[in-house]
C-alpha positions in Angstrom: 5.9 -5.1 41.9 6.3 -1.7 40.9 8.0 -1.1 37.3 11.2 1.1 38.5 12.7 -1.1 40.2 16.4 -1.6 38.7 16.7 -5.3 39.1 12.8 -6.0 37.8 13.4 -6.5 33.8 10.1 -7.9 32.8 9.3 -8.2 29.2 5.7 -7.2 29.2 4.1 -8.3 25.5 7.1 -10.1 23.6 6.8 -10.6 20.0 6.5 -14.4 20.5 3.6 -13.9 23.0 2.1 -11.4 19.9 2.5 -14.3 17.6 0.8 -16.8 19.7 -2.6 -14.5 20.3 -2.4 -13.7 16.6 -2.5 -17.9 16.0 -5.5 -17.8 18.5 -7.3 -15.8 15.9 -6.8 -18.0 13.6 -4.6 -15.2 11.5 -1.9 -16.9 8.9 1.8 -16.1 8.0 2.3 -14.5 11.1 6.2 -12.8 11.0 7.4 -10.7 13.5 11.1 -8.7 13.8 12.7 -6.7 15.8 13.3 -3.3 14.8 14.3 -1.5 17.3 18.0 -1.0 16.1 16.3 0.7 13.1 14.0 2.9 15.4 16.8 4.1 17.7 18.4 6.6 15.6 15.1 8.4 15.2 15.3 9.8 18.7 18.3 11.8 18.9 17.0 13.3 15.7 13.9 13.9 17.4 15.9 15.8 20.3 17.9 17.5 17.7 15.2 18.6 15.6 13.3 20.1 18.5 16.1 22.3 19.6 15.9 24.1 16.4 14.1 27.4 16.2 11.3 25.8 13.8 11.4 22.9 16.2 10.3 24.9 19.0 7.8 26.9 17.4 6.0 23.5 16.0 5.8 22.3 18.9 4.3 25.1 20.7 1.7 25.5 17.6 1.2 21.6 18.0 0.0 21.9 21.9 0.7 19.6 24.9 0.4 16.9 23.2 3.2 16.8 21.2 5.2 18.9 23.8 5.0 15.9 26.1 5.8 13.5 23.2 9.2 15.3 22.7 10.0 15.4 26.4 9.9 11.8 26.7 13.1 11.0 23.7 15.5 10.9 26.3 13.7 8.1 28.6 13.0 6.5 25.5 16.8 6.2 24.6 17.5 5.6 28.2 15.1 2.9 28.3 16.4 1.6 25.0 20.2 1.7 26.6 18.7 -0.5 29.2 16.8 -2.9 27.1 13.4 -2.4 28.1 12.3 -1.0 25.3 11.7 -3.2 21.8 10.4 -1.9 18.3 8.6 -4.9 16.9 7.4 -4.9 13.2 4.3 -8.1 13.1 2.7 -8.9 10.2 -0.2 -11.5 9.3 -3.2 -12.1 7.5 -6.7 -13.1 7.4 -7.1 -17.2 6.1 -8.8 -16.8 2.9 -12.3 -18.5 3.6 -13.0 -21.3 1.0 -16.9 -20.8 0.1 -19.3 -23.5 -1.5 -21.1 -22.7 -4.6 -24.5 -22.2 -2.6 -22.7 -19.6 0.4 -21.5 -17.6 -2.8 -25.5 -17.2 -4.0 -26.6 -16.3 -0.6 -23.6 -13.7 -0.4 -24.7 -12.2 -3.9 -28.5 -11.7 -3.0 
């Protein structure tokens, strides 16, 4: 099934399939948010920015790279529009790892 398709709105790597592989590892606290509605005004300002004479020259001094990177705002927004595109903000941490009295020597020599 090829990803252009119009009617094919697949939501590859949600954040609630993130949070469950993060629980696998045995990470803690796991909190995940959607931030895409935060992201999304970053793009025009991308376009904007580019346009301008020290825009262009930047990005020429920058390379392909970044050239290509620039290009790709407007699919971005477009994709956005669409709602295939999610910002997601996850945050966990390691368990803190309850040591006996005899690991901690063997840790220290």
């Amino acid at each position: 099934m090829g990803l252009r398709s119009n009617t094919c709105k697949i939501n590859l790597f949600t954040c609630t399939c993130t949070k469950l592989m993060l629980a696998s590892l045995a990470l803690q606290d796991i909190r995940a948010a959607d931030w895409s509605e935060y992201v999304a005004p970053f793009w025009p300002a991308v376009i904007q920015s580019a346009l301008t004479w020290k825009g262009l020259t930047t990005l020429l001094r920058r390379g392909w790279k970044t050239i290509r990177g620039a290009l790709v705002m407007p699919l971005m927004i477009k994709g956005y529009n669409k709602g295939l595109i999610k910002f997601a903000v996850i945050t966990c941490r390691k368990p803190i790892r309850n040591l006996s009295y005899l690991e901690l020597e063997l840790e220290l020599d």
